[in-house]
DOTI-399853 format. One record per residue (C-alpha): residue number from 0; residue in three letters; y, z, x. Coordinates in Angstrom, 2 decimals, padded with zeros to 5 digits, m for minus. Example, Ala and Ser with C-alpha at 12.3 -4.5 7.8 and 13.67 -1.06 7.14 Angstrom:
DOTI-399853
num:residuo:v:w:u
0:Ala:m004.50:007.80:012.30
1:Ser:m001.06:007.14:013.67
This chain:
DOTI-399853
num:residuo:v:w:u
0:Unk:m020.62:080.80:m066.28
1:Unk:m023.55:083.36:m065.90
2:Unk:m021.66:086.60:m065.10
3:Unk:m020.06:088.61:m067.08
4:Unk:m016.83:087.31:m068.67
5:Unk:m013.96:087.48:m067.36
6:Unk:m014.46:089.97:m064.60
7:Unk:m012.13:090.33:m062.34
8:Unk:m012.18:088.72:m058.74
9:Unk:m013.30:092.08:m056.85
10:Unk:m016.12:092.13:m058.91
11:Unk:m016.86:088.50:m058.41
12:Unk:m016.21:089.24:m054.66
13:Unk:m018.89:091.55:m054.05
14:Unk:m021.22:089.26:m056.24
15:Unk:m020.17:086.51:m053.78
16:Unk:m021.56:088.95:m050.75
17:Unk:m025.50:088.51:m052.12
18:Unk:m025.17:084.76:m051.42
19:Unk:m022.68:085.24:m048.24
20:Unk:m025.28:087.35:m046.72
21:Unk:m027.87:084.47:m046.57
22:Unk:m025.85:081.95:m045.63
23:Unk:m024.92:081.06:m041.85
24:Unk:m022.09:083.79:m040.44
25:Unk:m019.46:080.94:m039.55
26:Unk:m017.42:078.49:m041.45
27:Unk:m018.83:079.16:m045.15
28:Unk:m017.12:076.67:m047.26
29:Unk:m015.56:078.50:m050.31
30:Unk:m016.18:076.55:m052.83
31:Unk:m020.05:076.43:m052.25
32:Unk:m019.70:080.33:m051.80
33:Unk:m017.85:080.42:m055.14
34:Unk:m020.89:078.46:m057.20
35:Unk:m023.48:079.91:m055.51
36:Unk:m021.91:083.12:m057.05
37:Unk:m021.18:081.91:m060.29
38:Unk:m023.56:079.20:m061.42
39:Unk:m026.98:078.48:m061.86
40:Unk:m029.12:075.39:m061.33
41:Unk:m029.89:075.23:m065.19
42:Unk:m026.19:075.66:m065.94
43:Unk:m025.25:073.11:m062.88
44:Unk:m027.51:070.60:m064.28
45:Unk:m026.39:071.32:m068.17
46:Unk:m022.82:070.48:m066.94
47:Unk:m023.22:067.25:m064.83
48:Unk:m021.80:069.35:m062.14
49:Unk:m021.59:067.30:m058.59
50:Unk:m021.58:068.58:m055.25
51:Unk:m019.85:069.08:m053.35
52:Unk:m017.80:070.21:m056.85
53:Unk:m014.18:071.92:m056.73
54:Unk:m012.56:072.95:m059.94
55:Unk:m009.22:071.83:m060.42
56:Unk:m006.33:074.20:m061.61
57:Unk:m006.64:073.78:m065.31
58:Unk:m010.53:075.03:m065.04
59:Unk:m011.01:078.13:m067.59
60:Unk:m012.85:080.51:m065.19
61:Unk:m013.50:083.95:m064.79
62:Unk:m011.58:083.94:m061.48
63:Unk:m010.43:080.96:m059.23
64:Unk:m012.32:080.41:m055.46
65:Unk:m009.29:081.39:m054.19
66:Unk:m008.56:084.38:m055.91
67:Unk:m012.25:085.59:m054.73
68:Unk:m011.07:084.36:m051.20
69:Unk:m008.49:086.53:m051.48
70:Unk:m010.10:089.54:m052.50
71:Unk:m012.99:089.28:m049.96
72:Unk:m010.21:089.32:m046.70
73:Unk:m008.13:091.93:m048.55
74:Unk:m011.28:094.35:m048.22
75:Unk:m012.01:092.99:m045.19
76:Unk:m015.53:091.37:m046.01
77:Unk:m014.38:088.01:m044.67
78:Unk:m011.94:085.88:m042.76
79:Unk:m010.54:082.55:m042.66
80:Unk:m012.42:080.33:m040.33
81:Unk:m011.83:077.37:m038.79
82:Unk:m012.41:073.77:m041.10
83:Unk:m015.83:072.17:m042.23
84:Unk:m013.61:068.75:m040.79
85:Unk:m010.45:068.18:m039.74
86:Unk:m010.69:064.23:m039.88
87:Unk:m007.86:062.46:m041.16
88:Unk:m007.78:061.56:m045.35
89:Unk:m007.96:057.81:m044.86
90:Unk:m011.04:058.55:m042.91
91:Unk:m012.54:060.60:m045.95
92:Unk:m015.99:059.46:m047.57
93:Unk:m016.45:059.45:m050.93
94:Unk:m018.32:062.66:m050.63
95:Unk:m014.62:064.32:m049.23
96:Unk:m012.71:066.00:m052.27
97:Unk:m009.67:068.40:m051.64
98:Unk:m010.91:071.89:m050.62
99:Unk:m014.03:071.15:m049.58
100:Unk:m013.02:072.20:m045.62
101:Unk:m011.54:075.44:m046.62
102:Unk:m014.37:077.95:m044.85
103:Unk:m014.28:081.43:m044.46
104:Unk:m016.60:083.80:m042.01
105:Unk:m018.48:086.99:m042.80
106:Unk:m019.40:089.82:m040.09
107:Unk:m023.10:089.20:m038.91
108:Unk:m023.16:093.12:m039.48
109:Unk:m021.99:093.29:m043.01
110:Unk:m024.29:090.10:m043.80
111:Unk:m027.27:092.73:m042.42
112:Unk:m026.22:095.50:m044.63
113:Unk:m025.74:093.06:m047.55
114:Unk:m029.16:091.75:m047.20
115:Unk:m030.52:095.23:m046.60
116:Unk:m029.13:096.05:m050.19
117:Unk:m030.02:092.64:m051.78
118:Unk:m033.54:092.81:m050.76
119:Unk:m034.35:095.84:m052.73
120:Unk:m032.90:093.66:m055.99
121:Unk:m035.37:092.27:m058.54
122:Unk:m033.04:089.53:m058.93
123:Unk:m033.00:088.40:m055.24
124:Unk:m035.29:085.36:m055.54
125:Unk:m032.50:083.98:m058.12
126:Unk:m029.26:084.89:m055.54
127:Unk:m031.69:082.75:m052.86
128:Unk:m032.69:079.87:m055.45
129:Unk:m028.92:079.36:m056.20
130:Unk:m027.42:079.17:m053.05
131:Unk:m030.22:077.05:m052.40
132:Unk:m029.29:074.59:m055.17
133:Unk:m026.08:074.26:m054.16
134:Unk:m026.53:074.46:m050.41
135:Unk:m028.64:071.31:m050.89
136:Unk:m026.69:069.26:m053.36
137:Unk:m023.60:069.65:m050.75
138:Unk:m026.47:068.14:m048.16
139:Unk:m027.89:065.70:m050.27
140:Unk:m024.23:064.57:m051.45
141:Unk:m023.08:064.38:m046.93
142:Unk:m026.22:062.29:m046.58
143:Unk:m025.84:059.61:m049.85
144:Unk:m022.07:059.29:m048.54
145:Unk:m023.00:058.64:m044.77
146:Unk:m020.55:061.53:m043.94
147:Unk:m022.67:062.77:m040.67
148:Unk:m019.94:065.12:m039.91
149:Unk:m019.90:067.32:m043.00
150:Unk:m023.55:066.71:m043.12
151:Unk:m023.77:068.31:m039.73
152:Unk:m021.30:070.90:m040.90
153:Unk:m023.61:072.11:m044.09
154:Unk:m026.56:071.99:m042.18
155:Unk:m026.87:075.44:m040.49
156:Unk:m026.30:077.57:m044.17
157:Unk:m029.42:074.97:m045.07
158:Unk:m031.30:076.14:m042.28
159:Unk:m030.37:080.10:m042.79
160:Unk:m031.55:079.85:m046.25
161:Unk:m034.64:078.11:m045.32
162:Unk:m035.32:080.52:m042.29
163:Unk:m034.56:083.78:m045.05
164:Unk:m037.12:082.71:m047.58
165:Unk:m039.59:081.94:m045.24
166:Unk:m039.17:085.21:m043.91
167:Unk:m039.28:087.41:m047.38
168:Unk:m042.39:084.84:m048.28
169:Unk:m040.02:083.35:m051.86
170:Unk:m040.97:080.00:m052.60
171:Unk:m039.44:078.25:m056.05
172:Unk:m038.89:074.79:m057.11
173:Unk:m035.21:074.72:m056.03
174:Unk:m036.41:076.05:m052.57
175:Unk:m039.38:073.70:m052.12
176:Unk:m036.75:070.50:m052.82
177:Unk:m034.33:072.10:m050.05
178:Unk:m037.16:072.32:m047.58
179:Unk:m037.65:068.93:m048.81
180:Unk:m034.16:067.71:m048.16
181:Unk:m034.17:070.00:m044.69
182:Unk:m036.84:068.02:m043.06
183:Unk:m035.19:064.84:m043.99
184:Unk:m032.30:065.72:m042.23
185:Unk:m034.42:067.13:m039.00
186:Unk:m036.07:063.35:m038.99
187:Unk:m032.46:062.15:m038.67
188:Unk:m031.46:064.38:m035.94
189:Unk:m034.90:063.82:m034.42
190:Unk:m036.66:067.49:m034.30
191:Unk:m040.12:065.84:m035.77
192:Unk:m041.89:068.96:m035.31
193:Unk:m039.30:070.99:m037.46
194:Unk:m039.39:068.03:m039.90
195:Unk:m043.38:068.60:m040.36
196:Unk:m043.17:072.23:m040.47
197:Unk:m040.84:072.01:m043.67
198:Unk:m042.18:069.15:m045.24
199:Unk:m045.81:071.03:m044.52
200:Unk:m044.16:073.86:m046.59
201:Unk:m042.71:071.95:m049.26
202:Unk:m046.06:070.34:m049.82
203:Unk:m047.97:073.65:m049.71
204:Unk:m045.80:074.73:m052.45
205:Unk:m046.42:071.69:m054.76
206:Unk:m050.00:072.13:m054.43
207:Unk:m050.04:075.13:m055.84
208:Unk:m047.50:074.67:m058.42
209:Unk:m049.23:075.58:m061.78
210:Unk:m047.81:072.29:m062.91
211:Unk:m048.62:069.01:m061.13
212:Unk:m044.78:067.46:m059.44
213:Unk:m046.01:063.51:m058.50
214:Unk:m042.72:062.16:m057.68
215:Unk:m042.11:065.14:m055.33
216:Unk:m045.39:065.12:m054.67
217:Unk:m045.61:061.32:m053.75
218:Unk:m041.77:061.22:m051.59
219:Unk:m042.94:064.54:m049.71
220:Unk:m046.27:062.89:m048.54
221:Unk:m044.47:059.52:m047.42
222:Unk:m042.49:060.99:m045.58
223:Unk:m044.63:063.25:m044.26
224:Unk:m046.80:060.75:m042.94
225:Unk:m044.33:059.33:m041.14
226:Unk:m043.39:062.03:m039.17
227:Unk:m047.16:062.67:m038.49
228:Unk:m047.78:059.62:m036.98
229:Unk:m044.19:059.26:m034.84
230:Unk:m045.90:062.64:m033.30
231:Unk:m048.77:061.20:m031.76
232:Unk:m051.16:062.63:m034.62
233:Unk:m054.54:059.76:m035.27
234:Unk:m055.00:058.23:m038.31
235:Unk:m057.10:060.34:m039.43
236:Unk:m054.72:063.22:m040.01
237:Unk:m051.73:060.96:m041.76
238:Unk:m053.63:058.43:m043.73
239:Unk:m055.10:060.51:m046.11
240:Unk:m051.48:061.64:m047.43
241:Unk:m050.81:057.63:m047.13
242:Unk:m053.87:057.33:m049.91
243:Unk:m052.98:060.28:m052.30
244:Unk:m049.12:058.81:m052.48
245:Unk:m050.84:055.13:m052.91
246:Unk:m052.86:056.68:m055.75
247:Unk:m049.60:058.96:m057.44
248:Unk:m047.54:055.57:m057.41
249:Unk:m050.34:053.70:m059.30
250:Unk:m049.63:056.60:m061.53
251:Unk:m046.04:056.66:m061.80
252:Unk:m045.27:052.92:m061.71
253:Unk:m044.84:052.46:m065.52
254:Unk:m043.37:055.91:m065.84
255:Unk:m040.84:056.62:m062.81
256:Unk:m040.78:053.21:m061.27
257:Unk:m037.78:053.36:m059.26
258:Unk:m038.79:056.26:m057.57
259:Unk:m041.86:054.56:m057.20
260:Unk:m040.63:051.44:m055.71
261:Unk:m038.72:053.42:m053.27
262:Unk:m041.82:055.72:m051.93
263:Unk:m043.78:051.94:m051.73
264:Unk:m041.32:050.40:m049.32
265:Unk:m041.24:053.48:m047.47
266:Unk:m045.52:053.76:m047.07
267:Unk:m045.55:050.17:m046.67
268:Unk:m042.61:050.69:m043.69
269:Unk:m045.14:053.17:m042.02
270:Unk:m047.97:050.85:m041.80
271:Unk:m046.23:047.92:m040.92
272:Unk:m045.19:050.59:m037.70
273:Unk:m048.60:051.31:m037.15
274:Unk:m049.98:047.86:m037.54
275:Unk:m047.90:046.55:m035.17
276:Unk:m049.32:047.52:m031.96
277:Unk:m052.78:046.39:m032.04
278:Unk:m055.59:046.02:m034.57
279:Unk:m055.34:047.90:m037.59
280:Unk:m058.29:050.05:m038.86
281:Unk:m060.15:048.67:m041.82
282:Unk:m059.13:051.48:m043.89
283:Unk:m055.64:050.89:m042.86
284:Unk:m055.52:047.38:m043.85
285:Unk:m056.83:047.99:m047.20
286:Unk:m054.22:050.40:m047.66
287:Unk:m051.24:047.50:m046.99
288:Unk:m052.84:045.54:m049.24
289:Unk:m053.43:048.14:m052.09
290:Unk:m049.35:048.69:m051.40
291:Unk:m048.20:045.40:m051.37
292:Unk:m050.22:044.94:m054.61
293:Unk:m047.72:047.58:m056.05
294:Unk:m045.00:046.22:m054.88
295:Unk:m045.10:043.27:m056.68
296:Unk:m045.11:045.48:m059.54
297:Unk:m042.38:047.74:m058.88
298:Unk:m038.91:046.63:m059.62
299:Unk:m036.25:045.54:m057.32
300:Unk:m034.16:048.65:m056.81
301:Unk:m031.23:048.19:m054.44
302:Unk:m033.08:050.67:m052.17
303:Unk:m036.33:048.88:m052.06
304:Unk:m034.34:045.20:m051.55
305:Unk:m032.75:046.31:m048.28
306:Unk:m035.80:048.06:m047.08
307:Unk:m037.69:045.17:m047.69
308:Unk:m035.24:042.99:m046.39
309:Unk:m034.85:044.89:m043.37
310:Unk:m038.73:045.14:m042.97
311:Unk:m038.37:041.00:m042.73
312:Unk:m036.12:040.78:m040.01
313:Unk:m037.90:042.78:m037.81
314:Unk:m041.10:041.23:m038.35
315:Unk:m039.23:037.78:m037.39
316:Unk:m037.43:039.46:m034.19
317:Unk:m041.73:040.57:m033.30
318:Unk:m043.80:037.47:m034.22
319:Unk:m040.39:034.83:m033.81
320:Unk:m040.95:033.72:m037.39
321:Unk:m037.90:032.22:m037.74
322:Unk:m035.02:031.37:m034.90
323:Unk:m032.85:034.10:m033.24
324:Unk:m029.96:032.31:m035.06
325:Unk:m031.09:032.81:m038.51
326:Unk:m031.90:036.68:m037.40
327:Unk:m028.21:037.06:m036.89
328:Unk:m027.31:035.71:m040.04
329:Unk:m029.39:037.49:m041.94
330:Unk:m028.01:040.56:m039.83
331:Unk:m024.29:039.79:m040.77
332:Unk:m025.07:039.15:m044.00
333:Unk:m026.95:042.50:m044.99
334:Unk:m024.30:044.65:m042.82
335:Unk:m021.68:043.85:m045.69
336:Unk:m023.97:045.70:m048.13
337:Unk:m022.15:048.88:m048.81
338:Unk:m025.97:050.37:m050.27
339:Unk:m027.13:050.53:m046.24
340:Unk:m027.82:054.16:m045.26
341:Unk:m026.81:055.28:m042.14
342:Unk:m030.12:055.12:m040.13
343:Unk:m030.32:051.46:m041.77
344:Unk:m026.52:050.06:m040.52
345:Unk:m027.43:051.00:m036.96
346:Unk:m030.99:049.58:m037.29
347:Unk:m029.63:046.03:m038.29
348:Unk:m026.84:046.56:m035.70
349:Unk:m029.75:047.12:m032.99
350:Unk:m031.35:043.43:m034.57
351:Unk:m028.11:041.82:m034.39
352:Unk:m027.86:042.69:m030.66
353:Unk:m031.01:041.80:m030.19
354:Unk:m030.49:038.14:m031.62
355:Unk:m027.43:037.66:m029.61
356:Unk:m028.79:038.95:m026.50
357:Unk:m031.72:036.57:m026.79
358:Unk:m029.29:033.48:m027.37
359:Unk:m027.68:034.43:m024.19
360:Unk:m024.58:035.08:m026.17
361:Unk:m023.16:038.23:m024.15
362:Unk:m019.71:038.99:m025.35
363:Unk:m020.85:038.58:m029.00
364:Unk:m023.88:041.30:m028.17
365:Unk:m021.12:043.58:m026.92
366:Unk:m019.41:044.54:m030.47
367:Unk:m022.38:045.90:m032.25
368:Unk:m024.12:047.38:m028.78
369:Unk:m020.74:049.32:m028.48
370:Unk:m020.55:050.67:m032.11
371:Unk:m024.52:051.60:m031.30
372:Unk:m023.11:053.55:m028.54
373:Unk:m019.80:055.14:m030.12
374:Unk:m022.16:056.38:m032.79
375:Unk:m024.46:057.78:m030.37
376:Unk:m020.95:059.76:m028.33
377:Unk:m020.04:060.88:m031.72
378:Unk:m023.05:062.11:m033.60
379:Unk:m026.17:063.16:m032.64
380:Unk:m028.20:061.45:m035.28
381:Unk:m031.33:059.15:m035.43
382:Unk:m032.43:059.09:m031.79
383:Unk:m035.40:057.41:m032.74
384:Unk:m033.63:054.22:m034.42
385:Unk:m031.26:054.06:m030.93
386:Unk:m034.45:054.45:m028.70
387:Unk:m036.08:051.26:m030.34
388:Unk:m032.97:049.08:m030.05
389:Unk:m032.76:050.41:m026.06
390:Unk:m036.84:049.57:m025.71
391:Unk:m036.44:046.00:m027.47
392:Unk:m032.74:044.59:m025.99
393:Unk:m032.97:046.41:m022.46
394:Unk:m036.24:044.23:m021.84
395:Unk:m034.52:041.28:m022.67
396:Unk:m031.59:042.33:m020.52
397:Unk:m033.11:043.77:m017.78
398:Unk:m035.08:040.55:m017.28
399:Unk:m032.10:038.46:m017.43
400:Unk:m029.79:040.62:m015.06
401:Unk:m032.82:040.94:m012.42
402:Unk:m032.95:036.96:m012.57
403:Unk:m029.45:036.84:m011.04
404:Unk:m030.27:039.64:m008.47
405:Unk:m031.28:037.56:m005.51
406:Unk:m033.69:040.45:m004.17
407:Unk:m035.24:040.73:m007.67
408:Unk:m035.14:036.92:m008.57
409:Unk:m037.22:037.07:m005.21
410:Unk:m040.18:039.29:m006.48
411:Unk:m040.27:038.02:m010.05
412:Unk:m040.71:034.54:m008.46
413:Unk:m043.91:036.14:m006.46
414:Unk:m044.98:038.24:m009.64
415:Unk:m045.12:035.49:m011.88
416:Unk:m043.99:031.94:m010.55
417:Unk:m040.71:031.52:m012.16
418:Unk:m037.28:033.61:m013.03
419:Unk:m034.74:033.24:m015.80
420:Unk:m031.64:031.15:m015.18
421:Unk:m028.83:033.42:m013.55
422:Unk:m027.10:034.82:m016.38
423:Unk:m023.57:035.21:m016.72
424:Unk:m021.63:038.47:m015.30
425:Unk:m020.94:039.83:m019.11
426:Unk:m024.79:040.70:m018.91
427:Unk:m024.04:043.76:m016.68
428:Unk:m021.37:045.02:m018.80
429:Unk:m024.18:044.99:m021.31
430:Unk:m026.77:046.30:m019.19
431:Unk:m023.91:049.34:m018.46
432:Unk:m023.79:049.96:m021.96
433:Unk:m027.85:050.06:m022.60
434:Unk:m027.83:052.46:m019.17
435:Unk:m024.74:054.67:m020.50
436:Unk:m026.70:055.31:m024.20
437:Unk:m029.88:056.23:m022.27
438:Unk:m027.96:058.79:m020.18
439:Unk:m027.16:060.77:m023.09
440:Unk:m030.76:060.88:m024.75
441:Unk:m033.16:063.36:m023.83
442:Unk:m036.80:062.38:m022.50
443:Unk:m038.38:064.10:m025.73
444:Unk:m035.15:062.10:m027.81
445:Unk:m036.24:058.49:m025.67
446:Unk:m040.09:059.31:m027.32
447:Unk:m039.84:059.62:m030.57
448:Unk:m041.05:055.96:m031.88
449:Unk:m044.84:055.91:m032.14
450:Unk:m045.58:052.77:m030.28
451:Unk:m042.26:052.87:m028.04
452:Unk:m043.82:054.03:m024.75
453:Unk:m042.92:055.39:m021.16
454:Unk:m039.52:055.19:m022.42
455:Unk:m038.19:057.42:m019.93
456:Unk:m039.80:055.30:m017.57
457:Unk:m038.61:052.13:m018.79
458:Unk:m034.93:053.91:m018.86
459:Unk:m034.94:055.17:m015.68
460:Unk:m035.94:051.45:m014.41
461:Unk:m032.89:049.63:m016.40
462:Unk:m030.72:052.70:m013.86
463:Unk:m032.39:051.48:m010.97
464:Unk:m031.64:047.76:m011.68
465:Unk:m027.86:048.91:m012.59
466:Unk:m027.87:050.11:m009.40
467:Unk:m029.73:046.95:m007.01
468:Unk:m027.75:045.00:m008.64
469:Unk:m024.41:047.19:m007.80
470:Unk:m026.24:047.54:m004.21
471:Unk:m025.42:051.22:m004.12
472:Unk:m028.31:052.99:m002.24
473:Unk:m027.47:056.44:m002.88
474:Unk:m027.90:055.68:m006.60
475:Unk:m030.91:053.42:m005.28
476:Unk:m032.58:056.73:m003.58
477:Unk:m032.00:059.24:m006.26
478:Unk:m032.83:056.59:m009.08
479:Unk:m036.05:055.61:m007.59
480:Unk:m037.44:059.03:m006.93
481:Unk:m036.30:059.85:m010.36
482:Unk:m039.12:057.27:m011.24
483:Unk:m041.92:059.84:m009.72
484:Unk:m044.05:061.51:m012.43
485:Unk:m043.07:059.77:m015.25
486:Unk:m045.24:058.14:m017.96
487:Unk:m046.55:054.39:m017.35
488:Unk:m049.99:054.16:m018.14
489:Unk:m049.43:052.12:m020.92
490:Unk:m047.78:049.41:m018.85
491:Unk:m050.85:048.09:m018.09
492:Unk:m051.86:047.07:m022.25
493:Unk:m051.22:042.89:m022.75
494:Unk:m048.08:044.11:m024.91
495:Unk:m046.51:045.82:m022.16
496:Unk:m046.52:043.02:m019.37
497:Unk:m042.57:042.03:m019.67
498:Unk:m041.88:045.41:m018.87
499:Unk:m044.71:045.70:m016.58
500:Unk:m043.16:042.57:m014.69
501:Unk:m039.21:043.80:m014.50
502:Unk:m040.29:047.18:m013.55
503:Unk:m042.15:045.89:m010.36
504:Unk:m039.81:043.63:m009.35
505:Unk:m037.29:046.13:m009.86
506:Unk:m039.28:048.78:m008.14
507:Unk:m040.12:046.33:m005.31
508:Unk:m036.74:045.32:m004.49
509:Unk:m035.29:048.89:m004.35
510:Unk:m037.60:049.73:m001.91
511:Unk:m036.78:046.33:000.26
512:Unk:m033.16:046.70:m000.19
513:Unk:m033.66:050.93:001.19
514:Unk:m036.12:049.66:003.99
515:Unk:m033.90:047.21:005.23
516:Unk:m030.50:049.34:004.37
517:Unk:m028.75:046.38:002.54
């Protein structure tokens, strides 16, 4: 323990206001209060400590969490607040100890006057580096566990912490891996721009670190690239951090080659994106081939096997290298890996639809489409992931219900000569589903996917077919004119046409159907 021994829990009380005063107002969780008062990152890492830690009864401590808790409401500092989670214990992850919900709540006043004091402290770059460290091993530890909900929880003390030392201008290591883990988490919920600001600042700091950090240096500008280009930014402004991390993981591949194998799937993930939709630069392709070089080096890390594994379906689902059957198997099979991260489960799930949906297999597409959608009631986490399984199954499915619409079975047979066969009525139920997801996605949510376009338009035409097909012309009216103004110019590139097709005959028989009042 770094303060003084044995002091009692007043003392360690006001300590625990420095730390208080940075974090969020509401629903700080004690026991990250009590180590961010108490224990350093050296000390933290000397012990094996892991977050989110709780010290059990038999601990020899200064003074317990609870005894600070105590003191803190009996001077009126703080009060009990409401729990991080209230889920039930067989619903716990493995990130869920005992005590890690109780939360308390300072006054947004006192925090003011706290910081007010604490900024005119030599030590306050410390008080923000700790609460840092532990602020962002409870993170890091939500997001290795899959445990969105505490992860969600955590996330606004992350942020005030961030926003605080971005304000006073204090940047240390422990602060530049939080911003690190910060914009990681903004990816997730989809808020690109805040992911690029942070990673931009973590990044800045690195640079000009006295010491050179590679493996910081090499995950921060993956990632950052990746965020770059899912903004719309060219080539040119992402590729070169693509070509300094190719060049740190030639480095680091005898001396850190996990972490290096893990940053090489990842680059290799973000050209394969890019690559994808149309002809790659030169530059570009040189690139893949300098990483897949490396990866034949780099060893097989759990990590890296399911990335790459994943990277192989869905290059089969877009070139139909192998048979929509053998997709779903491979599907099932890496869904009972307990190593897939969160974004990565509903990825696979959005395949496995995807495979069923093109076997004409409706029912079956229903069980993972639905846990696509609970997910998406429940938490609101990886738009971008949900956005590409809506752009890649609602083509399929909007083509197949509009071939048993007899209006639109009309115009796709003058569009392009021929129609799917009818398909059967479990299709709408999972054309519903695709429409009910959309609803609760924001335009800016639906575009996140560099190469995913005029989703909203695409979205807004799957309504409009819900709605022929239901032959409810209210909907029809509102739907439709809901289509003016949005994004299709892209419609009209050779990659586009299926959409291209559905939309018109979609478009075309919603305006027959309100013309003749059918």
């Amino acid at each position: 323990m770094d303060k003084e021994e044995l002091q009692p829990a007043s003392e360690g009380a006001a300590h625990a206001l420095f730390p208080a005063a940075y974090f969020a107002s509401r629903q700080i969780p004690v026991w990250l209060l009590y180590f961010s008062t108490l224990m350093s990152s050296e000390n933290a890492i000397r012990s094996g400590l892991r977050h989110p830690a709780v010290f059990g009864p038999q601990a020899k401590v200064p003074f317990t969490a609870h005894e600070m808790h105590r003191a803190l409401r009996a001077e009126s500092l703080a009060q009990r607040d409401e729990p991080l989670c209230t889920l039930p214990q067989q619903e716990w992850s493995t990130a869920h100890c005992e005590g890690v919900d109780d939360t308390i709540n300072v006054n947004e006043i006192v925090q003011h006057v706290i910081r007010t004091l604490a900024e005119s402290r030599a030590d306050l770059s410390e008080i923000l580096s700790r609460a840092a460290y532990h602020a962002q091993g409870w993170l890091t530890a939500f997001i290795e566990a899959n445990d969105d909900k505490h992860l969600l929880a955590i996330l606004p003390h992350v942020q005030s912490l961030a926003s605080h030392a971005g304000r006073l201008g204090i940047a240390t290591d422990t602060l530049a891996i939080m911003w690190g883990n910060l914009a990681g988490t903004y990816v997730m919920r989809g808020k690109l721009d805040d992911a690029r600001q942070a990673f931009e600042n973590e990044l800045e700091y690195l640079l000009a670190r006295k010491e050179p950090a590679p493996v910081l240096e090499l995950k921060t500008r993956s990632q950052l690239a990746d965020v770059l280009r899912n903004t719309g930014e060219a080539s040119a402004v992402w590729l070169p951090h693509l070509q300094r991390a190719r060049d740190l993981a030639f480095q680091l591949a005898d001396s850190r080659p996990d972490d290096a194998s893990v940053a090489v799937a990842n680059c290799l993930t973000v050209l394969r994106s890019h690559t994808g939709h149309g002809t790659p630069e030169p530059e570009v392709q040189a690139l893949a081939a300098d990483f897949d070089s490396l990866s034949q080096r780099m060893p097989t890390t759990p990590a890296a096997r399911i990335q790459r594994e994943i990277n192989r379906i869905d290059d089969a689902l877009t070139a139909e290298l192998i048979t929509d059957e053998e997709v779903e198997q491979c599907c099932r099979t890496l869904l009972k890996d307990d190593g897939l991260r969160g974004p990565q489960r509903l990825q696979l799930r959005g395949f496995l639809t995807e495979a069923l949906v093109y076997q004409n297999r409706w029912n079956d597409a229903l069980e993972p489409l639905q846990s696509i959608h609970a997910y998406s009631v429940e938490r609101p986490l990886h738009p971008q992931v949900i956005a590409r399984t809506l752009h890649d199954v609602g083509l399929r499915v909007g083509l197949s219900v509009a071939s048993g619409v007899p209006e639109c079975r009309a115009a796709l047979m003058v569009l392009v000569g021929e129609a799917d066969a009818p398909p059967a009525p479990e299709s709408h139920q999972v054309l519903s589903i695709l429409v009910s997801i959309a609803s609760r996605m924001t335009v800016e949510q639906l575009s996140l996917q560099a190469g995913v376009t005029c989703m909203p338009f695409k979205m807004q035409t799957l309504r409009l077919l819900e709605a022929v097909r239901a032959g409810e012309h209210a909907a029809i009216r509102e739907i439709y004119d809901g289509l003016d103004g949005l994004d299709k110019a892209t419609l009209d590139r050779d990659n586009e046409i299926g959409w291209k097709r559905l939309s018109q005959a979609v478009i075309a028989s919603a305006v027959s159907m309100t013309l003749r009042g059918v």
